[in-house]
Structure formats: structure tokens, C-alpha cells
N, C-alpha and C positions, 0 to 999 in steps of 0.2 A: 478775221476769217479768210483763210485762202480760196483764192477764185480756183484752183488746179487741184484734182486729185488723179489719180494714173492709175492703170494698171499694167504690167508690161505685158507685151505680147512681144514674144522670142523671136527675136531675129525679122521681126518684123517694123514692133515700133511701140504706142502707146495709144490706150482707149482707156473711155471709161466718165469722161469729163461730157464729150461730144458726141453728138447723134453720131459721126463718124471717126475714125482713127487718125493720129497724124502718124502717118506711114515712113520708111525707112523707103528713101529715094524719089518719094516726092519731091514738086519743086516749091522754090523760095515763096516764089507766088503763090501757089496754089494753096500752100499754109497759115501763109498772111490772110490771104484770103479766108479760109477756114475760120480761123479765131478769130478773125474781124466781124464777122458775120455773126457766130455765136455767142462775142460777149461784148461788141461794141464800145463804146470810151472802156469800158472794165479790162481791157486788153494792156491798158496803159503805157508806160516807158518802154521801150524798146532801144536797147542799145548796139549798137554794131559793132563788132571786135575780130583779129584777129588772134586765133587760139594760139601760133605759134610762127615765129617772122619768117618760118621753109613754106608755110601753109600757102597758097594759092585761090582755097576757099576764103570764105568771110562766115563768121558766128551771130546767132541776133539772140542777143540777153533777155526777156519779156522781163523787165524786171519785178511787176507785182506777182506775177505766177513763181517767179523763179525758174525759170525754163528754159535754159540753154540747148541751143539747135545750128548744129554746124553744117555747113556747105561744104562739097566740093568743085572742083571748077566749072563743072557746069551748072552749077545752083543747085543741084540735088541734095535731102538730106541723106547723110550717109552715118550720123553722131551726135545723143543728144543728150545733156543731163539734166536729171532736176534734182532740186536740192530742197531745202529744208519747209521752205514756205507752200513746195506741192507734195501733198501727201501720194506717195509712191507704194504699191503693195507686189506681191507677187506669192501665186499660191496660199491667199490670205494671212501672208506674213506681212505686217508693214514696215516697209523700208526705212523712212526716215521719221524722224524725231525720234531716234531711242538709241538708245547704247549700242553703239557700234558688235561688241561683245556676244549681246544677246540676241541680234539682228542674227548675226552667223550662228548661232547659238540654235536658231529656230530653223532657218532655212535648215542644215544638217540633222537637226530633228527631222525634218519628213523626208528624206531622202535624198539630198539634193546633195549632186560635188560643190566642192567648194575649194577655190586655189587660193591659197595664202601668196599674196605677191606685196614687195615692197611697200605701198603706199594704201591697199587695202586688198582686194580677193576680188575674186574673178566666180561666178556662176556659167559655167562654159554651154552648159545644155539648154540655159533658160537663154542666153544672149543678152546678160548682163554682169556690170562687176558694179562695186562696191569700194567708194573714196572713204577711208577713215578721217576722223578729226586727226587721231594720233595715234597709229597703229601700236604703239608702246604702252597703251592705255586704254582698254577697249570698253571703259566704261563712260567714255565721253563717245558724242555723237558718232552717227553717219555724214559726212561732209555732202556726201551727192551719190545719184546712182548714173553709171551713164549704160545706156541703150546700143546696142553696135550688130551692125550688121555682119562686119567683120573683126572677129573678136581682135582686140589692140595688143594680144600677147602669143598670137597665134603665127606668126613670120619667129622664125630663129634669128636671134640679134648679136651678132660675132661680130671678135676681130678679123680679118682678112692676113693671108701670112704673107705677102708682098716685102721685098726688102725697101727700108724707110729712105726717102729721100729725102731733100732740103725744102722745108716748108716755104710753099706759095704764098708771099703773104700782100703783092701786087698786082692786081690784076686788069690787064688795059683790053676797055669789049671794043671787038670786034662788029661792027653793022651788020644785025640781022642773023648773025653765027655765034655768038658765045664772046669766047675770050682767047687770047693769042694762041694757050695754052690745050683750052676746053673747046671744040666745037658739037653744034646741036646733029646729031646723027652718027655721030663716033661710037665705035665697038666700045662696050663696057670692059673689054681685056685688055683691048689696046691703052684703057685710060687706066686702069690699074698698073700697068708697067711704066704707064710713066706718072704718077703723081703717090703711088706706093698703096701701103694697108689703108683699108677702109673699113666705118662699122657698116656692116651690110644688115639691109633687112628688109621687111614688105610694106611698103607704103600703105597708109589707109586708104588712098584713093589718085588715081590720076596716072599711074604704074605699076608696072608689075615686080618692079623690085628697085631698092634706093641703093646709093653709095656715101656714107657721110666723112667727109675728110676733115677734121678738126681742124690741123694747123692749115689748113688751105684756106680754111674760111669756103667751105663746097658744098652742099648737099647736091647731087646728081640721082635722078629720075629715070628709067627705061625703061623699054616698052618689051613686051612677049619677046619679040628679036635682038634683044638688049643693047639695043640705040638708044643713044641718050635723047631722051623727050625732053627734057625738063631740065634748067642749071638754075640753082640760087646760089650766090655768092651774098654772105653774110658771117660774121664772126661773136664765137659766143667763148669767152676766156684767154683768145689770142685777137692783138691787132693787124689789122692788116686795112687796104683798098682794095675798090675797085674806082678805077676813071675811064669817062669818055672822053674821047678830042680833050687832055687834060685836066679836064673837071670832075674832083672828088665827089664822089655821091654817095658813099654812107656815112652814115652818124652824124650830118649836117639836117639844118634845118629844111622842111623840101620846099620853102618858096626860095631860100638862097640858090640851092641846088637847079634849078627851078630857072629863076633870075640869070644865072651861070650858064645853063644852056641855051637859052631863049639870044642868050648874047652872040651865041656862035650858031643862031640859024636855027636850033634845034628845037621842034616845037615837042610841050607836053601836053596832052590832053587829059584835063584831071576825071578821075575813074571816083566808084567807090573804096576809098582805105588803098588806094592807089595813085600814080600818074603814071599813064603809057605813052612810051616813043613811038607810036605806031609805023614810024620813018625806017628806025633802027630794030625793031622786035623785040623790045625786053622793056620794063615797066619796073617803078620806081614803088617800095611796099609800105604804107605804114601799120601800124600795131591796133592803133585805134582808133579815136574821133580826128579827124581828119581838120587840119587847120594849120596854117601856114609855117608854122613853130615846130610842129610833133615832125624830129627827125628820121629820116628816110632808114629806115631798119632793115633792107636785103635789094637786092638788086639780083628782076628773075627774067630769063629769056625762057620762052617755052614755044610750040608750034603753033600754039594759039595766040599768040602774043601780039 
């Protein structure tokens, strides 16, 4: 029997389970705290992850409830799913455990839009979508619902028409500023003329608009005045680097990584799902459980760094 049952509340967050709601922008704490209190050891495993190696936040899995609750950099939730083991409803439809198919099936019965997107559909007015098992097959499950403040399909996601230049695929950081190429406070025009087309789009959280350059191995971050806030250098289908004072740091293990700098003066202080140069202002990412082995997956300089 599942500890979690939900109700969404739009654009807000989730009740139903707790005397109180766990809110959309609440902190890390303040949630832990929440569900520690009202179900005590029953809260169980909780795992820490992150959702994707550009992310900045960190995710915590509850694994008996099934309830995925993402962070942005300031520990707030801003993102959360749940999935098959917490019973989810909405408008007395129940979310999960039932045929994907007839899920939508039902919602659209009492009124409600519904956007057919790639990987499931989108409830734009309620502030929810809908992950399919297999969108090709809608008589198999709901995979998960996630809960958003800002809806994830709501930024126009283009190519940029920039004429292409020769892919960055080395990149040596500069202390405290970015990379020879990339500095933190540079105009978002001036870096499209020189690093070329970008997929452009709105960030979930932490800026006001992204720039993702594939062969650079770049996601770029800006802020309302479109300064670059934010650089992660990391690559997903092309290889490349990044070094400091000559020490490779992606895709190595991070106590090597680690070991390598420590040689040249450079100290790390280990973070959660991180290690930060605090010397140099940019910080070393990993994916998940954190241990000497799990290779360093992006390398991000940000103003909070």
C-alpha cells in the first residue's frame, strides 16, 4: 500500500496526503521537514540526483512514495513528479495506474485542453502534463505526472540563424571568468557572432533565457539584460574538453580530477553532487551518488559560484 496519495493543485503544487501542501517554491528544508514530521521512519529512502548534467539544482527521489521533487539553485521547488506508487488525481480523474489512453481519455471528457507532445501531453490550465509508458501505445501506463510552476513547453525552442562556425571542442577556464572564449557578463549578441546558431529557449529556472550550442559542448544562461549568468561546458554526442592549469576535468573520475588539482595548489571543497573551486568560481558536477569513481559530468561557472 502506498504511503502518498496527491491531488494537484495548479500551478501551485500537491495536497491531499498532509495536513498541509507541499508547495511549488518552497525550500529543500522546509519539505524534508514536512514529510519527516508527518510520516516519520515511513518517509524511507531518499535518493539524491541530478535531473540533467546543465542542471544546477539537485532532485531527491523519496523512493517509497515515489515522489520526485526538483531544486533550483536556490533550493527551492520549482518541479516535481510522482509516479506510479503515489496515487495522483486531478478533477477526480485518477492519474496513474491506468492506461495512459484513457487517462486523456477522461480528462478531455470534462473539459479540459489537452496538448499532445512528443513523450506524453501537457494540461496547460490545470499546471500539469502527463509522461506516457509509450506514447505509440496508450493502453499501457502513465509513466509519471509532473507538477510545474512553469510550464516546460511554454519558451519557443528554435534554431538561431547565425552563420556556422568551426566547432569549440577545447576549452581552457579562465579563473573566476569562464573560458578564453566565453566570459561571465558578455552580451548574448556578441556571443552569438562569435560562437554561431544556438538552440535558444527559457530556462526552468535560474534565467531568463538559454543558449545551447551542441558542438561547443555549451549551455549559456542570461539574465533579463542578457548577460551571461551561467556557463556549463559539457558534451552530449560530440567530444570535446575542458582544462584548467592543464588538467582535464570531464569524463574522468572526480577524485583523479580531484588528485590533479590538489597537485597544482588547487584546492576542492566537496559540495553535495558537486566539488567547488571556490578559489577559481566554477565547480566540478556529478549526476548522482557522489563517490570518488562517478566521473565529473559538466564543468559550471556561475555568479554564485
Amino acid at each position: 500500500m502506498s504511503l502518498f496519495g496527491w491531488g494537484i493543485l495548479p500551478f501551485q503544487g500537491i495536497g491531499g496526503l498532509l495536513a498541509k501542501p507541499l508547495l511549488l517554491g518552497m525550500t529543500r528544508r522546509e519539505i524534508d521537514r514536512r514529510l519527516t514530521r508527518a510520516l516519520g521512519d515511513a518517509v524511507g529512502e531518499i535518493r539524491t540526483f541530478r535531473k540533467a548534467f546543465w542542471d544546477t539544482g539537485v532532485c531527491d527521489h523519496y523512493l517509497e512514495g515515489d515522489l520526485i521533487l526538483c531544486y533550483d539553485d536556490t533550493d527551492r521547488l520549482y518541479y516535481l513528479e510522482i509516479h506510479d506508487a503515489a496515487p495522483a488525481h486531478y478533477d477526480d480523474v485518477l492519474l496513474t495506474g491506468r492506461p495512459y489512453g484513457k487517462v486523456v481519455a477522461d480528462l478531455r471528457a470534462r473539459g479540459h485542453r489537452v496538448v499532445d507532445g512528443e513523450a506524453g501531453c501537457e494540461v496547460p490550465e490545470a499546471g500539469f502534463n502527463l509522461t506516457a509508458v509509450d506514447v505509440e501505445d496508450d493502453s499501457l501506463g502513465v509513466e509519471s505526472v509532473g507538477v510545474f510552476l512553469r510550464s516546460p513547453a511554454e519558451g519557443v525552442i528554435r534554431m538561431s540563424r547565425e552563420p556556422g562556425v568551426p566547432a569549440i571542442t577545447e576549452h581552457d577556464l579562465v579563473s573566476g571568468e569562464g573560458t578564453r572564449a566565453v566570459r561571465l557578463g558578455q552580451d548574448r549578441w556578441e556571443l552569438r557572432a562569435r560562437l554561431g546558431p544556438a538552440l535558444q529557449s527559457v530556462p526552468g529556472y535560474g534565467g531568463a533565457a538559454q543558449d545551447w550550442y551542441f558542438d561547443h559542448g555549451l549551455i549559456l544562461t542570461f539574465d533579463e539584460d542578457e548577460r551571461l549568468k551561467r556557463l556549463v561546458i559539457s558534451y552530449v554526442g560530440a567530444k570535446g574538453t575542458a582544462r584548467f592549469r592543464d588538467v582535464p576535468l570531464l569524463d574522468r573520475p572526480y577524485a583523479d580530477v580531484v588528485a590533479d588539482l590538489a597537485a597544482l595548489g588547487v584546492a576542492v571543497e566537496p559540495g553535495e553532487l558537486c566539488g567547488r573551486v571556490p578559489g577559481h568560481g566554477f565547480t566540478l558536477s556529478l549526476m548522482g551518488r557522489q563517490n570518488p569513481a562517478m566521473p565529473v559530468s559538466a564543468v559550471v561557472f556561475s555568479g554564485s559560484s
